[in-house]
N, C-alpha and C positions, 0 to 999 in steps of 0.2 A: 599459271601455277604449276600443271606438268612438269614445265620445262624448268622451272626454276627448282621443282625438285629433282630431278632426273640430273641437271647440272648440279645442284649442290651435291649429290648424293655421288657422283663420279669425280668430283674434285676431294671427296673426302677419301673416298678410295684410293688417290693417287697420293695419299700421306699430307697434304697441305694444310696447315696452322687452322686452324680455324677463325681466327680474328680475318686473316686473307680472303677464306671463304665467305666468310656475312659479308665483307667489303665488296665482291666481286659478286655476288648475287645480289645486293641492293643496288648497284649502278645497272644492271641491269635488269632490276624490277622497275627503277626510275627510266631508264627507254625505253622499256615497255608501257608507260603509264601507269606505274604502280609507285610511285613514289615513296608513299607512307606505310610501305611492305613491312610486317614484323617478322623479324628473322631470328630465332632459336642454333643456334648450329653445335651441337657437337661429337666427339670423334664418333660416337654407334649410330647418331638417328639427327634429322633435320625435322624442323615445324617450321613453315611459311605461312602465314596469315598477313591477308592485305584486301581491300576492296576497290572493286572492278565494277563499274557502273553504279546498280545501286546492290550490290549483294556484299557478303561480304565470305571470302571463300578462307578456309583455313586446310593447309594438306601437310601430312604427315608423312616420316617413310624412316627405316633401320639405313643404316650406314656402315663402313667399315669391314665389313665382311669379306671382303673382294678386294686384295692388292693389284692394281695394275702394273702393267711393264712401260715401261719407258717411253716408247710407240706410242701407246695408249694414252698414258697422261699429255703427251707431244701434242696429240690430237684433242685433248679435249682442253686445254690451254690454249690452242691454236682459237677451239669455239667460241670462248669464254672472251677472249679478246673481239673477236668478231661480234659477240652480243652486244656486248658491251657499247660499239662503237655504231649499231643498230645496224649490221650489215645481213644482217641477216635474222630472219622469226623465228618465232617458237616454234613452229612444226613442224619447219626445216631444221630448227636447233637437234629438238627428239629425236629424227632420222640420222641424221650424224652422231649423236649421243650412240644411238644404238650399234652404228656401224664400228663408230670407236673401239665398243666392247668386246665386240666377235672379229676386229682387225687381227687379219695372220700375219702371224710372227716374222720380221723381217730377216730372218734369220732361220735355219733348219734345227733340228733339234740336238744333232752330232756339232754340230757346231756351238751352238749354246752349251754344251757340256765342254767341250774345249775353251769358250770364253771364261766358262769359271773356274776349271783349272789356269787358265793364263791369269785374272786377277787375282787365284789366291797367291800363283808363284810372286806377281806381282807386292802382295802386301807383305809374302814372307821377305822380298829385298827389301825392302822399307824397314824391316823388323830384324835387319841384319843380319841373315841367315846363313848357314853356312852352303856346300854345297851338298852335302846331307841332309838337311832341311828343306833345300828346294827340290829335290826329288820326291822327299817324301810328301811334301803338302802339293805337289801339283801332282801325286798319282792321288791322295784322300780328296784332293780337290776333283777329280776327273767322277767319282762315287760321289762325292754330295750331290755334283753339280748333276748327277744321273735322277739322284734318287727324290731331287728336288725335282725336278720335270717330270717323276710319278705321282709325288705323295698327294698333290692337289686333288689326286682322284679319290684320297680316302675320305671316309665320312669326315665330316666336320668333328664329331665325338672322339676322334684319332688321331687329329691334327696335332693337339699338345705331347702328345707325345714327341714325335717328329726332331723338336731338338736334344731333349734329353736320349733318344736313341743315337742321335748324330754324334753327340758330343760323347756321348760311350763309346763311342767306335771308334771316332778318332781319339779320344784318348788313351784307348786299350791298344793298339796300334802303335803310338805315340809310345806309350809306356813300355810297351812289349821291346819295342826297337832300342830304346834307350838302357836296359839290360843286356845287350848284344857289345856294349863296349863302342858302339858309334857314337862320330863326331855329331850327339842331336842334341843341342839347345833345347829342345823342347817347347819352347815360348811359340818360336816360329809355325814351328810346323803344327803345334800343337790351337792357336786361334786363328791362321791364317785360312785352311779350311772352313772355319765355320762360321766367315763373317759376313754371308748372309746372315744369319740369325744375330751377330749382335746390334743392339740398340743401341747404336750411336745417335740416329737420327732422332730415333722416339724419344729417347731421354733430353735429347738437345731440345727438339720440337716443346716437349714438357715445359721444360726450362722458361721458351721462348712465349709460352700461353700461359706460365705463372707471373711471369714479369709483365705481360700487358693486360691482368686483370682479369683471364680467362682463366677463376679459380678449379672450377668443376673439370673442365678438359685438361687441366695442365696436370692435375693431380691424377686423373684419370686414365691420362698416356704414363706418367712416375710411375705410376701403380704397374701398370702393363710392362712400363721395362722392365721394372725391377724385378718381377715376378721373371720374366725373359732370361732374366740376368741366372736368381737362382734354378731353374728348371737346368738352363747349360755345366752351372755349377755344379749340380745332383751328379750330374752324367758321369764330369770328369774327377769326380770324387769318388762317386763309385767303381769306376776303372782305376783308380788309385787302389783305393784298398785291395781290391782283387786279384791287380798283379804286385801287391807291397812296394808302390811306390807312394811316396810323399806326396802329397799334392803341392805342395811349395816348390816341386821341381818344372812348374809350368812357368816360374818368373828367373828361370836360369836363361842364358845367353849363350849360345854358339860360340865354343871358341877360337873359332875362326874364322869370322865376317870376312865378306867378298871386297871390301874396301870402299872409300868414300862414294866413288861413283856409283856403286850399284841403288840406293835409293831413287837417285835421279832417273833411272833406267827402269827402276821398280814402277816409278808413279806411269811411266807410258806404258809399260806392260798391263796394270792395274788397269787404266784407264781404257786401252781396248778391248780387257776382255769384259768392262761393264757393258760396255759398247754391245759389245754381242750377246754376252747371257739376257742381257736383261732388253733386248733388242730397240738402242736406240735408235735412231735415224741415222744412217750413215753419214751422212751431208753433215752431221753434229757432231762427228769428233774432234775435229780440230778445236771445236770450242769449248768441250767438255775436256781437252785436255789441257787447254791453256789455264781453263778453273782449275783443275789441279794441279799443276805446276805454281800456278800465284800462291793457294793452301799450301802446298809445301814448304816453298821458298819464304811466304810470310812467317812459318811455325818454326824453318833454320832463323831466321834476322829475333823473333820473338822469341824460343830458346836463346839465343845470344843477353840479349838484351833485357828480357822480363826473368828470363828461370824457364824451367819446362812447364810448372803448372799452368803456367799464362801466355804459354807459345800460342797455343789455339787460338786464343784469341786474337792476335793479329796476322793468325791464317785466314779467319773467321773474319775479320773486318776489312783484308784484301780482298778477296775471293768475292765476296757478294755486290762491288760496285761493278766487278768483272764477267759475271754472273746475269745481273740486272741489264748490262753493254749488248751481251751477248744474244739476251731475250728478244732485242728491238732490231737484232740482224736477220735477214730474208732467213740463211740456212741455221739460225741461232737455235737451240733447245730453250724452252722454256725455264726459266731460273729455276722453276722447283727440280729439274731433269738435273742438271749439273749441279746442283744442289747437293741429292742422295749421294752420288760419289764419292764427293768433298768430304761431305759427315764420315764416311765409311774412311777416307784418309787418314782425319784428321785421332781416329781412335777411339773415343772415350769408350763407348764399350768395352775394347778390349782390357782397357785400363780398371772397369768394371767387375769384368769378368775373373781378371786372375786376383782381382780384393775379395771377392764373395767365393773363391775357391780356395782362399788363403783361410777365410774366415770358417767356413766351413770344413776346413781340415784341421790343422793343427799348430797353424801360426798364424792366431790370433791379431794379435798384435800388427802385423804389419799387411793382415787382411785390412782392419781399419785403416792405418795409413792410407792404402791402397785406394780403399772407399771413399775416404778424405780425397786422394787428389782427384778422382773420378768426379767428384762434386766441382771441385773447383774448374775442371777443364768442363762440363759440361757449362757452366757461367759464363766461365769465358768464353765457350761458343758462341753463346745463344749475345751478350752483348756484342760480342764481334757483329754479329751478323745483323742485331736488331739498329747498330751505330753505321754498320756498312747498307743498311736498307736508307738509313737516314741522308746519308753522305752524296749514296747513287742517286738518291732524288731531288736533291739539292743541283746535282751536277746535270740531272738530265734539264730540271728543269731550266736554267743557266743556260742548256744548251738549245733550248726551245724559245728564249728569251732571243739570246744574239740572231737565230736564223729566222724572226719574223719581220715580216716586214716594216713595222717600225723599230724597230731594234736597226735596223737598216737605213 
């Protein structure tokens, strides 16, 4: 029971679905001889109730409090598969659980502030940026990515602040600069900093735990984004008024983009510096980069072909058999690790973000819009991904079929 709470309660940490988590912690209360384990899961808190000889034990615990890094969930993914496959016990589970938590950062801390300046330059080429914009968001990105490796130390009570300060600064900055008569789009420079805090994943995740009948949790991450959403909104609204700029001038466009290729160029810039801020396993880039390259390249063919609302979606339905491929390789990341990326590629947030800043300012009108296709793209995510979970296990299975021996 420990151990099954100590795992659920670190898998929940590491952002993963929760239908995932009761899945993955009943196959391993059934190796462990708890078969008939009742399992509770959502995003705050876990309840396990099950009977072990003749008792019947029930353990509780909060959740959610504690984001892992990349490393961290690698390793506790890594556990989770080993339980599962009973390679290993509960008490040895616990000691690696605990190791997982206090694992040091693969990475130095100077360098994790460079990785997040390199992914924001990263998303600003994606976002067509000029060369004014890429200056500007990979020096605000060098300051986030500082001020994020302190804030952790503040109280809990202090934490919400954190983006609505972020998102003031960069947009007072953002704003201030764009009065000087520079080539700044604004869009870019202006959410490419701050896309740790957008909720692309939560809202997608939401999305993903309304559709398979996790009413409580699905609603319960919606609520959380969207609150996410406006708190970032407040900031850059409030930097709006203050230096009398419009807040509609966050959905303007550079006008001078670096040219076709610079996206393509953008997703591997993006893609190393997740690598290091959020210190994934070195050995896991090449795989974390091929996930985003397919996301991309799906969301150009799906822009082509669907419109942009419904690009994501078959970013979102490539991506995760590639993802799933990738899991089952020796130096593979665990699918939820190139997972987070992907999301953070694929937008919706940001799409989000400049609706509810739209809304909140003084054009109305095309805030909703904006709202509107944010809903739609987050859909299309979460079916991308729940049709590409479906597809991958078709295919693995298939492939499990031909390589046994009577298949043979």
């Amino acid at each position: 029971m420990a151990f099954l709470i100590a795992l659920g309660e670190a898998m929940i940490d590491s952002g993963d679905p929760v239908t995932h988590v009761r899945a993955t912690l009943g196959r391993v209360a059934a190796t462990n001889g708890m078969p008939d384990a009742e399992l509770v899961v959502l995003p705050t808190a876990l309840v396990i109730s099950g009977a072990n000889t003749a008792n019947t034990q029930t353990a509780v615990t909060s959740a959610g409090a504690t984001a892992l890094r990349l490393d961290q969930v690698d390793a506790v993914f890594a556990l989770a598969r080993a339980a599962e496959r009973n390679e290993i016990g509960p008490v040895d589970g616990i000691e690696r659980l605990r190791a997982a938590r206090t694992l040091t950062p693969s990475f130095p801390a100077w360098a994790r502030v460079v990785g997040y300046a390199a992914f924001t330059v990263g998303l600003a080429l994606l976002l067509q940026a000029s060369w004014t914009d890429l200056i500007i968001a990979g020096a605000l990105g060098a300051v986030i990515g500082t001020l994020l490796l302190w804030t952790p130390r503040l109280p809990a009570n202090y934490q919400v602040f954190v983006p609505v300060v972020c998102a003031f600064g960069v947009s007072l900055t953002v704003f201030l600069l764009a009065r000087t008569g520079l080539d700044l789009g604004g869009y870019a420079a202006l959410v490419a900093p701050l896309v740790t805090f957008l909720p692309g994943a939560l809202l997608t995740t939401a999305v993903i735990e309304l559709s398979t009948g996790q009413m409580i949790s699905g609603a319960g991450r919606l609520a959380a984004g969207v609150m996410q959403l406006v708190l970032l909104a407040l900031g850059i609204v409030a930097a709006a008024q203050l230096v009398g700029v419009p807040a509609t001038s966050v959905s303007d466009v550079a006008s001078h983009p670096l040219g076709s290729l610079a996206p393509w160029i953008g997703v591997a810039i993006f893609g190393i510096g997740v690598v290091v801020h959020r210190c994934a396993r070195p050995a896991s880039l090449g795989w974390i980069l091929l996930v985003l390259y397919v996301a991309y390249a799906g969301q150009v063919v799906g822009a082509y072909l669907l419109g942009d609302s419904l690009s994501a979606f078959v970013g979102a339905l490539l991506m995760t058999p590639v993802a799933m491929f990738a899991a089952t390789q020796r130096s593979g990341p665990p699918t939820l690790v190139s997972f987070l990326p992907a999301f953070w590629l694929l937008v919706p947030g940001a799409l989000g973000l400049v609706g509810v800043t739209q809304y909140l300012g003084d054009d109305r009108l095309d805030g909703v819009a904006a709202l509107i296709t944010t809903g739609v793209t987050m859909i299309g995510i979460a079916l991308g991904v729940l049709l590409g979970l479906a597809v991958g296990g078709g295919l693995a299975a298939m492939l499990r079929r031909a390589g046994s021996p009577a298949a043979g």
